[in-house]
N, C-alpha and C positions, 0 to 999 in steps of 0.2 A: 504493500500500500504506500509504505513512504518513497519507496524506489519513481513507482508510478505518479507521486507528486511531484519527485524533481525531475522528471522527464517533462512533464504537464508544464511544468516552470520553464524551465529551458525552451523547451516549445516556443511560451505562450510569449516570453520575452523575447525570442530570434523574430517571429512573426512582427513582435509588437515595434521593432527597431525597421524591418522593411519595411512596415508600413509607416512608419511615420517619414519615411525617405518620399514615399513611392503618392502617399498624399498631397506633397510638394506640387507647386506647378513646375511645368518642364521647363521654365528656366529659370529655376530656382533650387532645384535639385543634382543634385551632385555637382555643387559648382568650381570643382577642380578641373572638374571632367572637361572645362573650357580649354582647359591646356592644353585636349587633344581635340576634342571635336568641333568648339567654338569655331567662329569665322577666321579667325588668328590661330587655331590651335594645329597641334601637330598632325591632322591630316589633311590640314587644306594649305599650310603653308608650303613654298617650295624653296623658300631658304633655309638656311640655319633654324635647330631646334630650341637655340637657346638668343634670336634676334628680340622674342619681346618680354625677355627675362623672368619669364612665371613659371617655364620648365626648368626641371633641376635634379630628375632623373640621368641617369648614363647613357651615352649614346647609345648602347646595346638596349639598354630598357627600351629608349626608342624605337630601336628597331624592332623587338620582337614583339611590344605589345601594342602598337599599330594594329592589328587583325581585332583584338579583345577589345578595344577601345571602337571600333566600327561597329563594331554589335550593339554597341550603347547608345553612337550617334543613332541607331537604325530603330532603335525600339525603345529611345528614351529615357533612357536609364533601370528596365526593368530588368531586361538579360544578365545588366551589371551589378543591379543589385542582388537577385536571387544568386547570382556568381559568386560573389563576396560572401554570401549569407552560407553557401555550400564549402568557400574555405574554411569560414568560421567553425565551423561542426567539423568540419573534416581534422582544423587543428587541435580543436577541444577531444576531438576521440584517439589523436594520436599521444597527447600531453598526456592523457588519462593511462595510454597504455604503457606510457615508457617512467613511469613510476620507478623510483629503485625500491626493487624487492629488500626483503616478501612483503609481497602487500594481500592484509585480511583479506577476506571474502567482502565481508561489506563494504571496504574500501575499493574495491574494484568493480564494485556495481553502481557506488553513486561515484568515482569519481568524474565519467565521462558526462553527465549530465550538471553534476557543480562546476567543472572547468568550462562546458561550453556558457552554463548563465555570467560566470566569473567573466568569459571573455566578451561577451554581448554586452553586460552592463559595464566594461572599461571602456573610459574613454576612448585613448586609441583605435580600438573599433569602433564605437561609435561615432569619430570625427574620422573613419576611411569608411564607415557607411554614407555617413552625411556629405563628405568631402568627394569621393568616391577615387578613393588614391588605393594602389595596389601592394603598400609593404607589406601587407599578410601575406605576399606570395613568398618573399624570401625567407622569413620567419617559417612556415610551413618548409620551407627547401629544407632548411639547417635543422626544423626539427625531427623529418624524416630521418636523417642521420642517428637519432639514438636509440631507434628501433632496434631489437637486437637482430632479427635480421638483415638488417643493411648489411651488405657488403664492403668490405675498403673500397672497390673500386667505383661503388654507387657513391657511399661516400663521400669520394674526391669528385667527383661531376657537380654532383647535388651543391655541394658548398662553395665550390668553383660557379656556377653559375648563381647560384646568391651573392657573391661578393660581385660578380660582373652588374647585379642590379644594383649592391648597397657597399659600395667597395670597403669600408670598413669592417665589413664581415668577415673578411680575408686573414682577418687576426685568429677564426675560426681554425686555418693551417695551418696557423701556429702552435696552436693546441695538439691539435694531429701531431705535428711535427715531436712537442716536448714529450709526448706520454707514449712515443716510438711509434706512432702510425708514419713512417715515414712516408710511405708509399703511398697513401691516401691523400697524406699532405701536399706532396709531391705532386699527383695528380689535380687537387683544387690549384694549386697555383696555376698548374700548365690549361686547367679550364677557362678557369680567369682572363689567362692570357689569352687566350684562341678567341673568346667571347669577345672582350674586347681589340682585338683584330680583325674578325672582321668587322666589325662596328666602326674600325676605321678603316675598312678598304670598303665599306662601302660609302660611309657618311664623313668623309676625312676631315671636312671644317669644321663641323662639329664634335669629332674627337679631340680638333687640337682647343677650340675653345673651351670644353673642358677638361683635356687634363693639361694643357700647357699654360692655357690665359687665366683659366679660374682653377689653377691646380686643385684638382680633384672634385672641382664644382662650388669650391668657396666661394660665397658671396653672389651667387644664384640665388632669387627669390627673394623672400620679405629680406629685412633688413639683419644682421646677424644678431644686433643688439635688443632683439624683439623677446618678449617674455617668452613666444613660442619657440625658441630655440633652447632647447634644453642641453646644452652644452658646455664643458667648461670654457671653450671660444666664451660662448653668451654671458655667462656668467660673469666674464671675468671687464667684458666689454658694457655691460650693467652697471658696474662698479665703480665705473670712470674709466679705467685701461685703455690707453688707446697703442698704439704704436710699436716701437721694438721691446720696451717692457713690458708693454702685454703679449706679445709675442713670446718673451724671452721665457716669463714665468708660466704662460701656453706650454711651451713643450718641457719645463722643470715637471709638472703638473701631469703632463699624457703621461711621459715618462716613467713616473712614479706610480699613476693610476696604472697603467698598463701593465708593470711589471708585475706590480704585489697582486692586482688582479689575475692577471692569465697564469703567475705561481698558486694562486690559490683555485682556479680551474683546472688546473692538471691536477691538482690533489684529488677534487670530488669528481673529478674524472678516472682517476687512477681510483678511488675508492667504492668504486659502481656506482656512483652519482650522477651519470648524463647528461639528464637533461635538468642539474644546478647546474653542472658545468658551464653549458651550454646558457643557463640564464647566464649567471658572471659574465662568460666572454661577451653574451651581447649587452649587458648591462657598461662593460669596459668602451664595447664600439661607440655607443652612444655618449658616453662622458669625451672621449679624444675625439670625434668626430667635428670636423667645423661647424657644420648643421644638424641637428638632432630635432626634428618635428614630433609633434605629439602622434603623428599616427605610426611613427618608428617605434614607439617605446613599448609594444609586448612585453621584450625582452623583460624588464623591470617587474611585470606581471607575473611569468613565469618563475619567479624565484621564490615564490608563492610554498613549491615542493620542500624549500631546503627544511630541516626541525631545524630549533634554536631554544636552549634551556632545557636545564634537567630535571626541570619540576613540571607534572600535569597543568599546572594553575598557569607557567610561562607561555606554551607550546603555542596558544592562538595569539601572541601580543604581535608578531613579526609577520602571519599569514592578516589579520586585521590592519595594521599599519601601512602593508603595500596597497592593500586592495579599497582602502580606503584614499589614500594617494593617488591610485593610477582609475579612481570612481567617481570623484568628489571634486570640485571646485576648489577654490582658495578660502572661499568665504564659508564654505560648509567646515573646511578640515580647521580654521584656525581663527579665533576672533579678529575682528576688524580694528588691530592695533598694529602701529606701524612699524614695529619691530619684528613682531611676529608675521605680518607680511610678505618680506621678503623671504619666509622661511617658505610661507603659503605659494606665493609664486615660484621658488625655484624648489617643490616638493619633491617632482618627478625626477630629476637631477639627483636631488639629494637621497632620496631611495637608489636610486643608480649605483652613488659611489658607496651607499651602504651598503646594498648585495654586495659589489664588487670587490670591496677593500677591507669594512669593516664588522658585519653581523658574523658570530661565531656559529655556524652551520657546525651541525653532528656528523661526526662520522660513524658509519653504520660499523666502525669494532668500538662506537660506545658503549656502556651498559645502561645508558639510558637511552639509548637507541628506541627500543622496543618497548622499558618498562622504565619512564618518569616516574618520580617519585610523586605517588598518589598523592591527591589532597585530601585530608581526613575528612567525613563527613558522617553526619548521623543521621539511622534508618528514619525513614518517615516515620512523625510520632500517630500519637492514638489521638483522635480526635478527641476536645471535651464532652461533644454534645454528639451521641449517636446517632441522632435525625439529619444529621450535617452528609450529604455523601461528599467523602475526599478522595482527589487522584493521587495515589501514594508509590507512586511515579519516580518521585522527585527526594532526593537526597540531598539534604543541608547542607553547604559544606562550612566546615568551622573554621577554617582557618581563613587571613586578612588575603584578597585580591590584589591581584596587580596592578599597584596604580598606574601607570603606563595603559592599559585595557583600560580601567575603568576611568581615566581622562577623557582618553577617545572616543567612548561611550557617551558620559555624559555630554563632550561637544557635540556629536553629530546626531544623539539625542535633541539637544536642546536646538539645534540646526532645522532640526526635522519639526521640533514643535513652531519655532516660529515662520517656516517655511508652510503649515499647513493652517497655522493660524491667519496668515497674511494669505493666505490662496482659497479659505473658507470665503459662503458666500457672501457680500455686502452689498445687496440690496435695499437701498432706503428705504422704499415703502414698506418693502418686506419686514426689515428689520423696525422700524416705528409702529408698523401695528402691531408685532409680539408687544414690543416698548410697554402699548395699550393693555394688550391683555394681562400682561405685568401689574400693571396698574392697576388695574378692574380687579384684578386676586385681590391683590392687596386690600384695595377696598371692602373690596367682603369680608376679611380677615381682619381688619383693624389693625393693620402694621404698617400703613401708609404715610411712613412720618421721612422720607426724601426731601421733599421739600421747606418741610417744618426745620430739618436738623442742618439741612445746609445752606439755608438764610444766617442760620444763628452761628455756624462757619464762616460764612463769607462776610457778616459782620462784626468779625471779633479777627483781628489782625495776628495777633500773635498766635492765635488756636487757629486760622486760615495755613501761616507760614509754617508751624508743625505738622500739621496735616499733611502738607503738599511737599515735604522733606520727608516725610514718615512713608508716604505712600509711593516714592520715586525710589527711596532707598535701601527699605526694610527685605522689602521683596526677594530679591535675591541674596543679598547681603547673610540673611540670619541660617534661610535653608543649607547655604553651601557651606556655611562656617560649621552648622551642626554636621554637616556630612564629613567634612573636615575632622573634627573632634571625633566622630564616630568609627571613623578608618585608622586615625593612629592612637586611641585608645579603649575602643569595643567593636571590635573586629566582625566576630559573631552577629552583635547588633545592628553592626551597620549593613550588613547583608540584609539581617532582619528587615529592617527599619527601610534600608533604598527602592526593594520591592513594590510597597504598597502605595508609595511615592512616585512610583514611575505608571503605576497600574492607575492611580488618580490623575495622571496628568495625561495619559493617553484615553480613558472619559470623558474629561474637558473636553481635549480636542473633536471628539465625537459631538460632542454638546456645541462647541463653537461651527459646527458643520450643520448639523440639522436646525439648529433654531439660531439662526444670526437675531442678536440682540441689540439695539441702539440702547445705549445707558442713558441716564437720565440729562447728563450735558450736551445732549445731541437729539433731544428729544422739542426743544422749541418750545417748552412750558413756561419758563423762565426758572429753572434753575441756572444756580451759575458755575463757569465751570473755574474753581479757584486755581490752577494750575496755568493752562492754556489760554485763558479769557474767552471772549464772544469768539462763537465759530458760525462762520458764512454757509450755513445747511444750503442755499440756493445754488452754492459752490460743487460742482460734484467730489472736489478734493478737499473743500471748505480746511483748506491750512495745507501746512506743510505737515501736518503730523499725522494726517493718512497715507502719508509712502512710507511708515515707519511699521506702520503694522494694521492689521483691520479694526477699525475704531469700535465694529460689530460683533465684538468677540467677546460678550460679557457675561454671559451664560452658560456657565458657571462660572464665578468668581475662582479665579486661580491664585489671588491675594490671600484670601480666606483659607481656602484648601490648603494652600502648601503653609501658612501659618499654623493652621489646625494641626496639621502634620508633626509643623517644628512644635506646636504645646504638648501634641501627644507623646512624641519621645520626649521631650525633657521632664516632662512630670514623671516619665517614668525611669528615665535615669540619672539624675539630677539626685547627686548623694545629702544636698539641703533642702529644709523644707522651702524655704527663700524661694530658692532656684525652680521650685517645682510651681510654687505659687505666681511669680511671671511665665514662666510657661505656659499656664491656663489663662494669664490676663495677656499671652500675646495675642491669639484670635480674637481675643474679644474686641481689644483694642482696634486691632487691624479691620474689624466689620462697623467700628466706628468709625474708619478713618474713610474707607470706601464709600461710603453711604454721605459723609460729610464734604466731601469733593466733587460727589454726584458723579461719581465713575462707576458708582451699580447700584443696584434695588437692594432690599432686605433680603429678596430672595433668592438672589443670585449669591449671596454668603449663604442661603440654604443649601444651596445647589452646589459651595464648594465643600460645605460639611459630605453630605450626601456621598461625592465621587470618594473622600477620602475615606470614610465608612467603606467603600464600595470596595477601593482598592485595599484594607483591609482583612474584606473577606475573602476574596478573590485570593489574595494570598494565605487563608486559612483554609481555602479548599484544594490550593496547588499544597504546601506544606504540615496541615493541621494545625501551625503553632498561631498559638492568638496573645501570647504574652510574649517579653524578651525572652530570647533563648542564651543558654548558658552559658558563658564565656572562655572557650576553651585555650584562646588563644590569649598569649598576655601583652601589654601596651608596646609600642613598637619600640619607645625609649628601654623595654628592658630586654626584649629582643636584641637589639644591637649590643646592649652592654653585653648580655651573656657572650655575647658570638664572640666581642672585642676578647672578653675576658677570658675566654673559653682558646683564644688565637691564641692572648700572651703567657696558656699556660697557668694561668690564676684558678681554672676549676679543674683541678683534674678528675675529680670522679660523678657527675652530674649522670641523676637516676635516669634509666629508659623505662619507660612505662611503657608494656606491653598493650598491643591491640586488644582493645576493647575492655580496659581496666581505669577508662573513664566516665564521666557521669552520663553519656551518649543515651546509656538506657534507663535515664531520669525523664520523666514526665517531664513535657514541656511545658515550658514557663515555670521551670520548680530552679531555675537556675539562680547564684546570686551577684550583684555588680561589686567592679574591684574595693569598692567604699564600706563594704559589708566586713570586709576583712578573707584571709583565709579560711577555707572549711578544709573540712577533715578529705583523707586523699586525695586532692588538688594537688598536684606535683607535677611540675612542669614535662612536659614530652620534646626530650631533644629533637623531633624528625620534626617538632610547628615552630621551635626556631629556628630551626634552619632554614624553613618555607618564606619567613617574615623578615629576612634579614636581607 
């Protein structure tokens, strides 16, 4: 059944990528493809392929793909795209099969179906759908090669003619060459060459304008210093470099990329590793190359295979990180600060030179190769309330996650929330007449005090200018701080505890989707709005603060929700009674401050109690547990001290406490917080500081 869903997936996403090409008008779709087929393009020109400087393939690519590129002019882009769309699968089933062994049983049956979605939802394919450019072909050439039946002397052709289309490939016979395929090697070179021979006995001026006047094709095309160049050239031409110093520290930089990279591809190549190998070396072509275009960059993708980390809890931070890199925008992977920026723009790069130079890939004579060290976790508990049916599926794990993962999460999380928040519907009248019906509840109910309470706001200056601090700042401020405090000193909890917080905020969004709500500052009653001032409804933008987010999104209050959230863990882990008592008075507070700004109704603080009740449950029917669960893991400051201590020698005999000789098969929520003191067998387990350190 689940095999059958990710086939369904893969499917439903390759189709969903054609079609959004093939919906395009015809000329507006694939509009690379002007290169060859336009009125200028390479089949109707009879000079030079590179006179109106927008080609920037090899003159052999030229010449052979002339035929493939006439099918497109002839039928619009349809031949070309279902063509593309049969590479795609054709590469996603060959990447699948050239795995290094042994690979499970179930890993052999979803891999061909995850690697083809993996490669439909990356960019690079999707901007050589969109685009309608053909480096999938050579990518496909080079990774036939690590099939184990290839032949050397398939081999040497296959990679020999991917380097005549992407001449930086050619580093591929290098590889050949170090790990003794000579002969193979040998043979790509001399492909190389004949390819590109005749390419110049037939098209000579344009062999020599590329490789003698644009040595090797430098400076074809967009501009080198363009963000789309993902190269160290680009990079380095980004940065200000211009001239024989950036040249000079250009080839210190290939040099160095090159070497430690293609040493460290003959290793996972000598070590049954293939097709890591094979990502590295092309992760290396792309960093030395003058130009590196985004629909070059597979290779980056593919490195996906290497493991990294000897702990189960590491294994997915490095497969996450590329594929979030080579998926994802600049603005989704990293917030809109100007430092982190430039990290966001040169991402695809910088994953390059991390395959390449720096991520510690395993080698399969690891002993964690096959068996990472588990992350402890305890059996699903017993429900308290029998009538509850729970899916007992799902295994706790006790020990602290990876912040590295769990960053990336919460960015593209919170990416993805204000992405569907700002694309929910905002229909004025739509949203003004719930507004009404809003209002009408209310009325029936005698809780219709909006108006009443933010007159008596907007006339009091100093509770106006708290308000509108309180309500700009708290918001995020308080939730992340407690998530914070929860990850490096309740481990357990904050597992707990993030769950029901993420299951409340994807509610909202469901809420923000079916009922757009106009809040009461947008409603034209005359409430006021103390933040923004008068906003121009007749406007269909009425301000600049509708391109920030949808103003109709207030149903349910996510003020209130993720506050409720933050009272309800701290009342309950808050070792003062103090600390437990603002806890309870931050929601309260926070549905006074919404309501007094006229940024929501009463009921929309209903509405955000309710989600987080919701996501609550929802997480007592996935795990059982309905209280904190028990803290197995200890604060990350004595994590580190143990380990420090544990290095210089200072403990030499620290107990191992055998599997399953902790409170695991304590009823949940019987656990107690580090404020309580120690209990009786509580003794620390060397294998959860090692995980935390």
């Amino acid at each position: 059944m689940g095999l059958a869903a990710l086939w369904l997936l893969a499917g439903l996403l390759a189709v969903r990528q054609a079609a959004a090409v093939l919906r395009l008008p015809p000329d507006e779709r694939l509009t690379d493809l002007e290169t060859w087929i336009g009125d200028e393009g390479v089949l109707h020109v009879g000079g030079s392929l590179y006179d109106g400087d927008s080609f920037t393939g090899t003159p052999f690519s030229g010449l052979v793909l002339k035929p493939l590129t006439r099918a497109a002019e002839q039928s619009l882009g349809v031949a070309w795209t279902f063509g593309t769309l049969l590479l795609v699968v054709v590469l996603g089933l060959v990447v699948a099969r050239a795995l290094p062994g042994p690979v499970s049983r179930r890993t052999s049956l979803i891999a061909a179906p995850l690697a083809i979605s993996l490669l439909v939802l990356s960019l690079p394919v999707r901007n050589t759908f969109t685009l309608g450019q053909t480096s999938i072909i050579p990518v496909l050439l080079v990774v036939l090669t690590v099939l184990p039946r290839t032949s050397g002397r398939q081999t040497g052709v296959l990679i020999g003619v991917a380097a005549a289309l992407q001449p930086a490939l050619l580093l591929f016979a290098v590889v050949l060459w170090c790990i003794g395929r000579r002969r193979a090697a040998a043979l790509a070179g001399a492909t190389f060459a004949v390819c590109s021979a005749l390419a110049w006995a037939v098209m000579p001026r344009d062999s020599w304008t590329y490789w003698v006047h644009h040595i090797g094709g430098a400076g074809l095309g967009a501009p080198a210093d363009s963000l789309a160049n993902q190269s160290l050239h680009g990079l380095l031409l980004r940065i200000g470099l211009e001239g024989p110093v950036e040249l000079a520290l250009l080839a210190v930089l290939a040099v160095a990329v090159a070497v430690l990279g293609l040493r460290r591809a003959v290793h996972y190549a000598q070590d049954g590793q293939p097709l890591l190998a094979a990502a590295i070396t092309g992760s290396v072509a792309l960093a030395v190359s003058p130009t590196s275009w985004q629909h070059q960059q597979l290779w980056i993708l593919l490195a996906v295979v290497g493991r990294v980390g000897r702990r189960a809890s590491d294994r997915l931070v490095w497969p996450v990180l590329v594929v979030l890199a080579m998926s994802l925008n600049r603005t989704a992977l990293l917030p809109d600060i100007e430092i982190l920026g430039h990290i966001g723009y040169n991402a695809p790069l910088l994953a390059a030179l991390a395959a390449a130079c720096v991520v510690p890939f395993l080698s399969r004579t690891s002993p964690h190769w096959d068996a990472p060290e588990p992350t402890p976790v305890a059996e699903p508990a017993r429900g308290r309330f029998a009538w509850v049916p729970l899916l007992r599926f799902i295994k706790r794990p006790l020990s602290r996650p990876n912040l590295m993962l769990e960053l990336m999460l919460i960015r593209v999380g919170y990416f993805a929330y204000s992405w569907i928040r700002g694309h929910a519907p905002d229909e004025r009248s739509l949203a003004e007449g719930h507004g009404h019906q809003v209002l009408s509840l209310e009325g029936w109910l005698h809780i219709d005090i909006e108006h009443w309470f933010n007159a008596i706001v907007a006339d009091t200056s100093w509770l106006k200018h708290f308000m509108n601090w309180y309500y700009s700042t708290f918001h995020f401020l308080i939730p992340l701080s407690l998530l914070a405090w929860l990850y490096l000193r309740r481990p357990a909890t904050y597992r707990w505890a993030r769950t029901p917080l993420a299951f409340a905020t994807l509610l909202a969004l469901i809420g923000f989707w079916l009922y757009p709500l106009a809040p009461p500052r947008l409603m034209g009653l005359g409430y006021v709005d103390t933040a923004h001032g008068p906003q121009d409804l007749n406007n269909p933008d009425f301000g600049a603060l509708t391109k920030l987010s949808n103003q109709y999104a207030a149903m349910p209050s996510l003020h209130v929700g993720w506050s409720l959230w933050c009272g309800v863990v701290i009342a309950i882990v808050a070792p003062y009674v103090w600390a437990k008592v603002l806890g309870i008075l931050y929601p309260l507070l926070t549905t006074a401050v919404i309501v007094g700004t006229a940024n929501h109704y009463v009921l929309d603080a209903l509405g955000g109690a309710a989600i987080v009740s919701a996501g609550f449950g929802l997480q007592y029917l996935l795990l059982g547990v309905g209280r904190r669960p028990h803290e197995e893991a200890p604060p990350l400051s004595a994590a580190v001290g143990a380990a420090v201590a544990r290095a210089r020698g200072l403990v030499p005999g620290l107990v191992r406490q055998r599997d399953g000789q902790h409170d695991d098969a304590a009823p949940a929520g019987e656990g107690h917080s580090a404020a309580d003191g120690p209990q009786k067998g509580d003794q620390p387990r060397v294998e959860q500081h090692d995980q935390r350190v």
